[in-house]
C-alpha positions in Angstrom: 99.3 78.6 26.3 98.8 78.0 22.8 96.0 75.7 23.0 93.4 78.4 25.0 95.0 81.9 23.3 92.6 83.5 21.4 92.9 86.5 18.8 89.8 88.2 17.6 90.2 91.2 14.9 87.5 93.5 14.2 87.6 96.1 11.7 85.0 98.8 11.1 84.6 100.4 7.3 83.2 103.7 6.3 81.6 103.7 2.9 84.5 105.9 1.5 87.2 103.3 2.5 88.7 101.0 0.2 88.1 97.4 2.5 91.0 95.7 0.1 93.5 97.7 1.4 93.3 96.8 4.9 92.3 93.1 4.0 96.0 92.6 1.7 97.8 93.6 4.7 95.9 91.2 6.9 96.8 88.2 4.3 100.0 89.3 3.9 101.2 89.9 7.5 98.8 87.7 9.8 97.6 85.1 7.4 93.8 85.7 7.4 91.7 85.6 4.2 89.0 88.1 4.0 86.8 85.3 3.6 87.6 84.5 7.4 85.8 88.1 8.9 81.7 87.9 9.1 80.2 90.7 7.4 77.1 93.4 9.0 76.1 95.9 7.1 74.7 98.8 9.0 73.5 102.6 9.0 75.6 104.7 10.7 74.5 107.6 12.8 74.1 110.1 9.9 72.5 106.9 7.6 75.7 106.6 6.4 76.8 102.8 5.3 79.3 101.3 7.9 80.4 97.8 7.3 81.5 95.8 10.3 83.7 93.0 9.7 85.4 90.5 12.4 86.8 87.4 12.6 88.4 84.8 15.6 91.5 82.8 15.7 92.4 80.2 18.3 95.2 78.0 18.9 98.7 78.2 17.1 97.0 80.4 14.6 96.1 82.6 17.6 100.1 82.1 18.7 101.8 83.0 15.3 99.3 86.1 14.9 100.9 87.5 18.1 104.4 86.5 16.9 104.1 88.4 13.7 102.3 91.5 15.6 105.0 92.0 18.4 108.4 92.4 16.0 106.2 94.5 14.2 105.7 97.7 16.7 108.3 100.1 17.7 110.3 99.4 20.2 109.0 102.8 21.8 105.7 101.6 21.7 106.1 98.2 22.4 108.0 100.0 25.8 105.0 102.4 26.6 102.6 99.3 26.1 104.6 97.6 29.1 104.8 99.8 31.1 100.8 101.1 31.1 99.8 97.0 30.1 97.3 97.1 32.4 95.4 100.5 30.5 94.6 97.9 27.5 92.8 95.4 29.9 89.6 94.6 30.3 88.0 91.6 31.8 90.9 88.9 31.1 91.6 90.4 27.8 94.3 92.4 26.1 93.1 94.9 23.6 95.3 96.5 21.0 94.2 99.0 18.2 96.6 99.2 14.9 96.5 102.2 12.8 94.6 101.4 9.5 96.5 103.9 7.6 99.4 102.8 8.4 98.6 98.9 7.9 98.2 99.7 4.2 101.5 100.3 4.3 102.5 97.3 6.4 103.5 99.1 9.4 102.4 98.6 12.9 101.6 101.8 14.8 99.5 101.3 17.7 96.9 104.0 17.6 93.7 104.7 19.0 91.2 106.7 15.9 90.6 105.0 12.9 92.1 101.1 14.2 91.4 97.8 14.0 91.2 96.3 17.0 92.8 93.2 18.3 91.5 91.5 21.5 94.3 88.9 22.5 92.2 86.5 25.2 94.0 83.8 27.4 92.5 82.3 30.2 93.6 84.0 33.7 92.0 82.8 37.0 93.8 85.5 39.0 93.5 89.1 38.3 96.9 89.6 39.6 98.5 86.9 37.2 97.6 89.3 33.9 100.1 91.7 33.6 102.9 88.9 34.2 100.9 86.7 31.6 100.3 89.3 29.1 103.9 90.8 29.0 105.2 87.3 28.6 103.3 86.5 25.7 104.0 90.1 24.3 107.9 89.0 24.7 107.9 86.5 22.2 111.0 88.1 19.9 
């Protein structure tokens, strides 16, 4: 699987936020330089400055991202995300959001406001094979 796995992170920042925080954790935990994540500068709805940053991973890199995320989440939410796996689908794709609060402080809290998001992509031919391939790669401990 680790040859087609596929990790892309996307992270959205508000003018008031502090980008290096989120971006020490990323190095530190994951093993991606912010010099890895494209860069768009836009206006948000209020012509407030967003910047939109996001980067791709394939392969083993793709693989060990996934092995350092997993150990990281609670067991409780690691648990919940089993059980509802098929909530954080869409198309062939997994899609996880992480807390960016509390990835300055290198914890892993899946949350849904204010995240950065994860899309973890593997190729699946058979809608039915996802939740048996996703929960195997999520069971990596």
């Amino acid at each position: 699987m680790t040859q087609q796995l596929e990790v892309t992170v996307e992270i959205i920042f508000h003018a008031t936020e502090d980008n290096r925080k989120i971006f020490e954790p990323i190095l530190e935990l994951f093993q991606i330089k912010e010099d890895e994540f494209s860069q768009e500068r836009i206006l948000g709805h209020y012509g407030n400055p967003i910047l939109l940053t996001k980067t791709k991973i394939t392969k083993k890199r793709a693989e060990d991202f996934v092995k350092n995320l997993v150990p990281r989440v609670s067991k409780s939410q690691l648990i919940e995300l089993l059980n509802n796996i098929s909530m954080y689908f869409e198309d062939s794709s997994l899609f996880l959001r992480v807390s960016k609060n509390d990835l300055v402080r290198r914890v892993i809290n899946l949350q849904q406001n204010n995240a950065v998001k994860i899309r973890i992509k593997t190729p699946i031919y058979k809608k039915e094979e996802m939740t048996k391939t996703y929960t195997e790669l999520l069971k990596f401990e």
